[in-house]
C-alpha positions in Angstrom: -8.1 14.5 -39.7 -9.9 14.1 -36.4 -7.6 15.1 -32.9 -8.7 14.2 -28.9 -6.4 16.9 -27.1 -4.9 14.3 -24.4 -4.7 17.3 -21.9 -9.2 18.4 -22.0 -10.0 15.7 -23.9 -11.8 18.0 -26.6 -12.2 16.0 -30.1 -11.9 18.1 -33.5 -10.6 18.5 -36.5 -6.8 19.7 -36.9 -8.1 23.0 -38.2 -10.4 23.7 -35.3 -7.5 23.3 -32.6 -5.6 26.0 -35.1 -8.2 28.1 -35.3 -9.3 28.6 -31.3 -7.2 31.3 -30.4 -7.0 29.8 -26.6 -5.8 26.4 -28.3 -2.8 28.3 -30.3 -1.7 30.2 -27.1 -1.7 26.9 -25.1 0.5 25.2 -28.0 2.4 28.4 -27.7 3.2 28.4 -24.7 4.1 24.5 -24.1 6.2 25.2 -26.9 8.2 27.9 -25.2 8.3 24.9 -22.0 12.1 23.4 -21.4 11.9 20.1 -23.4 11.9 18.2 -20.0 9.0 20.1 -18.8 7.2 20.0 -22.0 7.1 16.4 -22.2 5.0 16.3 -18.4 3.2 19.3 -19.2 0.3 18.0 -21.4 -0.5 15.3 -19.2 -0.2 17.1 -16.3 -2.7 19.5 -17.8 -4.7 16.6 -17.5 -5.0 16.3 -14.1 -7.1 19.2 -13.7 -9.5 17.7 -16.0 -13.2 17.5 -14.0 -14.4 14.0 -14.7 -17.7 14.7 -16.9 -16.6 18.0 -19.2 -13.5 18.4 -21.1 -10.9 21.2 -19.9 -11.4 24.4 -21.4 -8.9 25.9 -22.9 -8.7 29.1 -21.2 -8.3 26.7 -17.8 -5.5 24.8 -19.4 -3.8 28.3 -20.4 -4.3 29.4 -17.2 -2.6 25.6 -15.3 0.0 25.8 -18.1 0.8 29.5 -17.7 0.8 29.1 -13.5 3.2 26.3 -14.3 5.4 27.9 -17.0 5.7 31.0 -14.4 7.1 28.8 -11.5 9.2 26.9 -14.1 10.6 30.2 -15.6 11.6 31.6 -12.2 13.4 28.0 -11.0 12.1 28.1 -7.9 8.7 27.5 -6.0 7.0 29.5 -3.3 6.5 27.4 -0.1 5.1 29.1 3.4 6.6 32.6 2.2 10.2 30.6 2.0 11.6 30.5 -2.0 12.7 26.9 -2.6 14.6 26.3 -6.0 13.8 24.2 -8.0 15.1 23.5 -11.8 13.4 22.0 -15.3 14.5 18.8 -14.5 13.0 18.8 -10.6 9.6 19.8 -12.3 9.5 17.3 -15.2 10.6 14.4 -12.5 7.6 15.7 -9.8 5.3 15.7 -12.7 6.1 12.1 -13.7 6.5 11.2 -10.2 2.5 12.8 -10.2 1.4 10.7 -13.3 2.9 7.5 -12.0 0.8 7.9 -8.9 -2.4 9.5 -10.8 -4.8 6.6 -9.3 -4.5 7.7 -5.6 -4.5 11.6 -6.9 -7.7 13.5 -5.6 -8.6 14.5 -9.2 -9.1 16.8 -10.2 -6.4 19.2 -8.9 -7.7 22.6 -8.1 -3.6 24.2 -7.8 -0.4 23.3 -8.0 0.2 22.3 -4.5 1.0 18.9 -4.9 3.4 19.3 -7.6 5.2 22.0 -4.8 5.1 20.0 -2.2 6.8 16.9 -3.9 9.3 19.7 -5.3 9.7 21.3 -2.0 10.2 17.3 -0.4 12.7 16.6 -3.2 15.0 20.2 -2.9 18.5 19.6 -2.4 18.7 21.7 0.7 15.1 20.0 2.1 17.0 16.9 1.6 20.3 18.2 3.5 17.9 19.5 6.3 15.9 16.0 6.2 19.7 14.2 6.7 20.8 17.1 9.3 17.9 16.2 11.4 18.2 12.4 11.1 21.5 12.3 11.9 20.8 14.8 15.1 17.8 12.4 16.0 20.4 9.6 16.0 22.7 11.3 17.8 19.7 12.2 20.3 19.0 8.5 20.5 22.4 7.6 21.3 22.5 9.6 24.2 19.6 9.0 25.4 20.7 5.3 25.2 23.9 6.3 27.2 22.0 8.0 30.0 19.6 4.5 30.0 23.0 2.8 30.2 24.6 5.3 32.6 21.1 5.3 34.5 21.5 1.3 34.8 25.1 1.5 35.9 24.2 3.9 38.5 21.9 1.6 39.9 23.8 -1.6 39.9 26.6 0.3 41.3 24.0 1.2 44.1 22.6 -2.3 44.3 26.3 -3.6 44.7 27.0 -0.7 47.6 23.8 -2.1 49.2 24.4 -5.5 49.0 28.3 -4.9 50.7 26.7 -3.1 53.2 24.0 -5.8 54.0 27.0 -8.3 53.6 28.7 -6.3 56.5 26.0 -6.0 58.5 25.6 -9.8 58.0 29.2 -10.9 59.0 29.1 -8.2 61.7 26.4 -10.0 63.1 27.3 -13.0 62.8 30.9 -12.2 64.6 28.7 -10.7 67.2 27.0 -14.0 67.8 
């Protein structure tokens, strides 16, 4: 039976992919993936493909283990701050990844998209993301009450002007 690993793209016979040692310890450790993750993973491998050569399979240990690493400790590292981030958040940025592989720069050198669409996607990112929307609207508003303010400031001025030029007017003209 003849294989094409989906991830490097390598062709071979069943018994060869059992027989590389680097081929068991990636099937190993996709195994040992959360069944959410697991299902990304091997395509996600494949975006660090380069275009003309297959991955090798010490490269694709070393994405899958980077990834399983992240995965195991539920979180992602992000400008020194720890952002959580569970099985589920991963599997969903690495589909989210594979939807949009077309306008991906492939192939990926790091993990840094997959993080940053994580990082985006975090429940408290999203709670900061709301917090400052709503304090931009709330900015917006007042500045739109000082506009309006501002404009009631200045008809109340015209208004005091044109009493006074009224005055002036009928004083003069009682004058006459």
């Amino acid at each position: 039976m003849r294989l094409t690993c989906t991830a490097c793209g390598a062709h071979g016979s069943i018994e060869q992919f059992t027989a590389d040692t680097d081929a068991r310890r990636f099937m190993d450790m996709l195994l040992q993936l959360p069944a959410p993750v697991a299902s990304q993973a091997l395509r996600y491998t494949a975006l660090f493909r380069p275009h003309k050569r297959g991955l090798t399979w010490d490269r694709a240990c070393s994405v899958l283990g980077e990834l399983a690493a992240m995965v195991k400790a539920g979180a992602v590292e992000n400008y020194g701050r720890s952002i959580p981030a569970s099985a589920d958040a991963f599997a969903s940025a690495m589909h989210s990844m594979l939807e949009r592989r077309d306008a991906l720069k492939l192939p990926l050198k790091n993990h840094g998209y997959l993080v940053s669409i994580l990082v985006a996607n975090a429940p408290g990112q999203a709670a900061d993301r709301e917090q400052q929307t709503e304090q931009q609207k709330r900015s917006d508003s007042q500045a739109r009450h000082r506009q309006v303010e501002s404009e009631a400031e200045r008809m109340a001025r015209m208004r005091a002007e044109l009493q006074k030029a009224e005055a002036n007017r009928m004083l003069r003209l009682g004058m006459k």
